[in-house]
C-alpha positions in Angstrom: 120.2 82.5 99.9 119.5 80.1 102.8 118.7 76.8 101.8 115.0 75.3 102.8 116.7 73.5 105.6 118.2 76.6 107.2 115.0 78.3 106.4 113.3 75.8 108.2 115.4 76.1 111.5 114.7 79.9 111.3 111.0 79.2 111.7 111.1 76.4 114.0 113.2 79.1 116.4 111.0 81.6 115.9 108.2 79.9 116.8 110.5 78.8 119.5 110.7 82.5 121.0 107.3 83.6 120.2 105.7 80.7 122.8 108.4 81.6 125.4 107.6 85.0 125.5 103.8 83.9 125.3 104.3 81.7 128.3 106.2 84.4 130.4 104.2 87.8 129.6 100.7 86.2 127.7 99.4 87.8 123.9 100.5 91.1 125.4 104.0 90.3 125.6 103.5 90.2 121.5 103.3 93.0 118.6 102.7 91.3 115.2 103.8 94.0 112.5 104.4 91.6 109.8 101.6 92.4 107.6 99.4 88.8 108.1 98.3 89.0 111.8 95.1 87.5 110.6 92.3 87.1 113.0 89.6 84.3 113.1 85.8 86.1 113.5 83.6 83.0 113.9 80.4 83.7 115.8 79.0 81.1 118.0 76.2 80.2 115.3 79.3 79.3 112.9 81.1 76.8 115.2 77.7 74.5 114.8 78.0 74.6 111.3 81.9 73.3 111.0 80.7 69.6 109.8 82.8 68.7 106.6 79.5 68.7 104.3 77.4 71.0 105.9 79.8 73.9 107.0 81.4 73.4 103.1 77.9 74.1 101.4 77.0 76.7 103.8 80.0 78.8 104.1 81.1 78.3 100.3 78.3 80.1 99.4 79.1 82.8 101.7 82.6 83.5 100.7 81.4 83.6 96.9 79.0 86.2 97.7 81.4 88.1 99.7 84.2 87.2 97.7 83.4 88.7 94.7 81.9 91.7 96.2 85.4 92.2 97.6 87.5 91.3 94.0 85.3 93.4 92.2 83.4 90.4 90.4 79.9 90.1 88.5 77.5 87.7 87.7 79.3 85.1 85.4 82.2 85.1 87.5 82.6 82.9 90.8 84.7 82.9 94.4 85.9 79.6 95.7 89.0 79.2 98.5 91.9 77.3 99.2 94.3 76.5 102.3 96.7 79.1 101.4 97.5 81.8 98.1 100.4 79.2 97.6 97.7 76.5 97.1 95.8 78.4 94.8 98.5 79.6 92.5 100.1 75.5 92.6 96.1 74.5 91.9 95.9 77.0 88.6 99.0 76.2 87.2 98.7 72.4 87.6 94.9 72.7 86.2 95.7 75.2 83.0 98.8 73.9 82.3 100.3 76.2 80.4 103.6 75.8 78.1 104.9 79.1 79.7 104.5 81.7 82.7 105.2 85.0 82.2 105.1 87.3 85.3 104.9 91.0 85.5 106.2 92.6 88.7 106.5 95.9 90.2 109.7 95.0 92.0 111.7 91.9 91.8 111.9 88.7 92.8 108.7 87.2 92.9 107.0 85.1 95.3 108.4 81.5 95.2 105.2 79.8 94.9 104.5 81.2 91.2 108.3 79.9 89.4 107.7 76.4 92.4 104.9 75.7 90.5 106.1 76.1 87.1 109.1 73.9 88.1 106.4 70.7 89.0 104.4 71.2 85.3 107.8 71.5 83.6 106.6 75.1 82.2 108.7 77.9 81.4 109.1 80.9 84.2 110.2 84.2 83.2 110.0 87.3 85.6 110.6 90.3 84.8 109.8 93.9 86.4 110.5 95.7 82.7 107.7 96.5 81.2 109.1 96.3 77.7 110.7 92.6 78.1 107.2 91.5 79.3 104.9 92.5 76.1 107.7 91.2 74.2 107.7 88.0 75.9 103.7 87.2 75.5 102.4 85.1 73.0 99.3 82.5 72.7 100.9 80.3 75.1 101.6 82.5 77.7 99.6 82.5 81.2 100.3 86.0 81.8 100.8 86.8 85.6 101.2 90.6 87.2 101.7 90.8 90.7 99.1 93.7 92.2 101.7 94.6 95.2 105.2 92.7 96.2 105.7 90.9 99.1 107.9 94.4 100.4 104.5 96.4 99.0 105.9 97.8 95.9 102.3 98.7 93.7 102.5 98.3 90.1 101.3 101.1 88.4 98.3 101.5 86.7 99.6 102.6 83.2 101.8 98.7 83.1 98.8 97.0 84.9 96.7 97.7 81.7 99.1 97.3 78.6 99.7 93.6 80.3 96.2 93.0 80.3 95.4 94.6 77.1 99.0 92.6 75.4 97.9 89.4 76.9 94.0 89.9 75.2 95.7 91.0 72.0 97.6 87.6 72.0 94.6 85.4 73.0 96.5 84.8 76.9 94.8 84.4 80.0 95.5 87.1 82.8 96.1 85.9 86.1 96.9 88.4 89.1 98.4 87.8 92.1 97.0 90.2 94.1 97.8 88.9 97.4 97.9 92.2 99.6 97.6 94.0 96.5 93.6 93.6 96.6 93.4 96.0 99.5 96.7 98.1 98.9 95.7 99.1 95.5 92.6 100.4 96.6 94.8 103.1 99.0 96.0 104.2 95.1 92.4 104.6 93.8 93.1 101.4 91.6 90.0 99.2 90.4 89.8 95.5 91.3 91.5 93.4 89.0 89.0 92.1 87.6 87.5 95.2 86.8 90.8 95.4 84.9 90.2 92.8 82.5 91.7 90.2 84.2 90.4 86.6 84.4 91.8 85.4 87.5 93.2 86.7 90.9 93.9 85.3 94.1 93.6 87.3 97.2 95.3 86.6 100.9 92.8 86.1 103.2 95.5 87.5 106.3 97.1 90.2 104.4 96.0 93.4 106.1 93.0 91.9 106.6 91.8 89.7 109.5 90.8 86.4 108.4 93.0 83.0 108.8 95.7 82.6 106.6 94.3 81.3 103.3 93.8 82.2 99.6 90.7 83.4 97.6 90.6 82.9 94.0 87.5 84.6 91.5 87.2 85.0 88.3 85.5 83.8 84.9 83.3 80.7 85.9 84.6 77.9 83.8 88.2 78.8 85.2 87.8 79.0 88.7 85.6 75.6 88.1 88.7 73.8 86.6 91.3 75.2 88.6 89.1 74.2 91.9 88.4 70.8 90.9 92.1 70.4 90.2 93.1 71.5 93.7 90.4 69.2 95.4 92.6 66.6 93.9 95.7 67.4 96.3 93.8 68.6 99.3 94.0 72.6 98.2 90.5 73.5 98.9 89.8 75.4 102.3 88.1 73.6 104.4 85.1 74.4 106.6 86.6 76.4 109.7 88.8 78.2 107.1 85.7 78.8 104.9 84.2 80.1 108.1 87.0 82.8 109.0 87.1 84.0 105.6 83.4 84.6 105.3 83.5 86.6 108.6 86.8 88.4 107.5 85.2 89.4 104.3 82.2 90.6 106.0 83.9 92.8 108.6 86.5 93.8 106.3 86.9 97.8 107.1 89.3 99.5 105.0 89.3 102.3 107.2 92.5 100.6 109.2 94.2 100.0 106.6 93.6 104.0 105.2 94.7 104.6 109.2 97.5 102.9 108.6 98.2 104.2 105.2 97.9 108.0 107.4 100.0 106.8 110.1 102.9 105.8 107.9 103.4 108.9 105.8 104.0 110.5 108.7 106.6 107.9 110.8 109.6 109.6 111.6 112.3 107.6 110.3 115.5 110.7 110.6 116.9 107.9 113.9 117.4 105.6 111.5 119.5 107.1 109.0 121.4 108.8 112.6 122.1 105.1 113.4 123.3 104.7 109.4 125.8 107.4 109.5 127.3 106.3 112.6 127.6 102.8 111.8 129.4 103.8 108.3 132.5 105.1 110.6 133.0 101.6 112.1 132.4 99.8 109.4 131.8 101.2 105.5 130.1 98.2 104.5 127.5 98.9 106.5 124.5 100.6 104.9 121.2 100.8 106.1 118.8 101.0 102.8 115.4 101.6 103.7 111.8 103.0 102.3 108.4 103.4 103.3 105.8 101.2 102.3 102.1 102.4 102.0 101.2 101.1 105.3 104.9 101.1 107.0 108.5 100.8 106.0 110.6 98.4 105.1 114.8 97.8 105.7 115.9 96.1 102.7 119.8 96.4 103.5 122.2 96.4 106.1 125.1 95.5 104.9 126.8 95.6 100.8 127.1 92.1 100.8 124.2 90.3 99.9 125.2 86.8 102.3 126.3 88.8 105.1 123.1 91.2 104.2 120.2 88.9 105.0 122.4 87.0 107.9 122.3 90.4 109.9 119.0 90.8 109.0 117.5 87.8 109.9 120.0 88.5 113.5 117.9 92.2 113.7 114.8 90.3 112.9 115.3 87.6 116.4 116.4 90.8 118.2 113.3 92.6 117.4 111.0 89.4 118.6 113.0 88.5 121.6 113.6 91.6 123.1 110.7 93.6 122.0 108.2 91.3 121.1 107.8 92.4 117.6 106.9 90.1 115.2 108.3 90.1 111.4 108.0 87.8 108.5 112.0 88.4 108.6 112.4 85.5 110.9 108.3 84.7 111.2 107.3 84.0 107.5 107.2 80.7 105.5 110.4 79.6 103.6 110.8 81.7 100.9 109.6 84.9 101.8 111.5 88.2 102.1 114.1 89.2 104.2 113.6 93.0 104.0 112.8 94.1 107.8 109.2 94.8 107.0 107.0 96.9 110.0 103.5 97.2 108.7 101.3 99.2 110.7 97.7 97.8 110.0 97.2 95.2 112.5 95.7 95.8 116.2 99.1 95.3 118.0 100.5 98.3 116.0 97.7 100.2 117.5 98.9 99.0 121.2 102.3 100.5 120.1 103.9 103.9 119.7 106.0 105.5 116.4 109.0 105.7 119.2 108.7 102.2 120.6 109.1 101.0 117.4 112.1 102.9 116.2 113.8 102.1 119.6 113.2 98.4 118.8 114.4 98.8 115.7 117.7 101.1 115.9 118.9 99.1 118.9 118.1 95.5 117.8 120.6 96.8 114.5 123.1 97.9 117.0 122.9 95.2 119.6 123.9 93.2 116.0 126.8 95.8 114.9 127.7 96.8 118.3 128.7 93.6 120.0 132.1 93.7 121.7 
């Protein structure tokens, strides 16, 4: 894997790209498919309302409202935000402290934020996408984690979503889920909120398939979200007013129609160029091999080569390709340090509706062979 350093350079050259090609051809010139195009709704009324003490009563309020309409809360639980899901995940596990993390996937690996955080409190992290090793591995101690939908859009299934919950109850555990896309991609699988579930936590990214600025929204039971928020207050976690601000408005425009649209428009991408390209890149070279799947609301390439080094070089390579020459935006080369390296081309933001099923595939099969191809 890339150290943080190299990860680093990746994003600071990406960034690099993406304000060239905003100087030369303007937004236009730019499709973000990587799943957290975001937006930032403030009306005109909000920007007078931004002061640190007035904008934080006024728009805290309105993300708990909104907030727990949209996680499926009641009455006795509560909404509060922070800077990012990162912060909000670092805020619970510093304020519960728990003597071990045990983390339920669909899919792994995990998001780095959840084991990061474990590592500062000295807790024990284990992750695990067997069902079986997981309701072994609960006890008392245990803050019991399931991630809603992984970072490539894997969904947990229903079935495993409640024996967690219901092994973690049985042992006296608190449930926290991670349901950082998963809050609005579960919902395409006629899955109930996670608190509806039984859980007593979940966070929520305010970006993810969603527009709202990039932060994270945590609800739950009342005396929790309490403790965890006063914690993260501590280290600067806590969203402040302009982010409080775009998440209320995201929350209140929030249309799952697009997302449905976009759930529509991928079960029916074409994807037979692709695995063309894959059988006529195996005769020059039979360690290449394209792996690839559809995602609920795109696809995803999560090889291109058998070796797992060269793998994520080539497609980090595919990844600049895609941005410089086409404009396309992925978290391949785009997202934080840490995040996955699958080529991921989610379809729910505006600039995939600027954008056709064939300029897409064109950007993508000859940004892999511009990378395979080169003389």
């Amino acid at each position: 894997m890339p150290s943080d350093y190299e990860e680093f350079l990746r994003l600071e050259k990406a960034r690099k790209i993406i304000l060239e090609i905003l100087n030369e051809k303007g937004r236009e010139g730019l499709y973000d498919l990587s799943g957290l195009s975001g937006g930032f709704l403030i009306t005109e009324e909000d920007k007078n309302l931004l002061n640190t003490y007035i904008g934080a009563s006024y728009f805290a309020e309105k993300v708990d409202e909104y907030g727990l309409k949209h996680l499926g809360g009641d009455e006795d639980d509560k909404c509060v935000a922070f800077n990012r899901t990162s912060s909000a995940i670092l805020a619970t596990i510093l304020a519960l402290k728990p003597k071990k993390v045990v983390h339920y996937l669909p899919e792994l690996p995990g998001h780095p934020s959840i084991e990061r955080s474990c590592k500062i409190t000295n807790a024990e992290y284990f992750e695990s996408d067997n069902i079986e090793e997981i309701l072994n591995k609960i006890d008392k101690d245990s803050l019991v984690v399931i991630t809603g939908s992984t970072m490539d859009l894997k969904v947990v299934e229903l079935e495993n979503f409640k024996k967690v919950i219901d092994e973690a109850k049985n042992k006296g555990a608190i449930v926290f889920v991670d349901d950082a896309s998963g809050a609005r991609v579960r919902l395409l699988f006629n899955q109930p909120p996670a608190l509806k579930l039984g859980a007593d936590l979940v966070v929520t990214s305010t970006d993810k398939l969603m527009e709202g600025p990039r932060g994270g929204l945590l609800a739950g039971k009342k005396e929790l979200v309490d403790k965890i928020y006063i914690e993260g207050t501590k280290f600067g976690l806590e969203a402040q007013p302009p982010l409080l601000a775009g998440i209320y408005r995201a929350l209140e425009n929030f249309n799952l129609e697009r997302v449905k649209k976009a759930f529509e428009r991928a079960k029916n991408f074409d994807l037979s160029k692709i695995e063309q390209l894959n059988k006529e890149l195996k005769k020059v070279d039979t360690n290449i091999e394209i792996v690839y799947e559809k995602t609920p609301t795109g696809f995803a390439i999560k090889r291109v080569y058998k070796n797992d080094e060269v793998n994520i070089k080539k497609l980090v390579e595919i990844g600049f390709n895609l941005l410089k020459n086409f404009g396309i935006i992925t978290i391949t080369v785009a997202g934080m340090p840490g995040a996955s390296k699958s080529l991921r081309i989610d379809l729910t933001s505006k600039d995939a509706e600027r954008i056709s099923d064939d300029y897409i595939i064109k950007a993508i099969t000859e940004s892999i062979k511009s990378v395979f191809c080169q003389p």
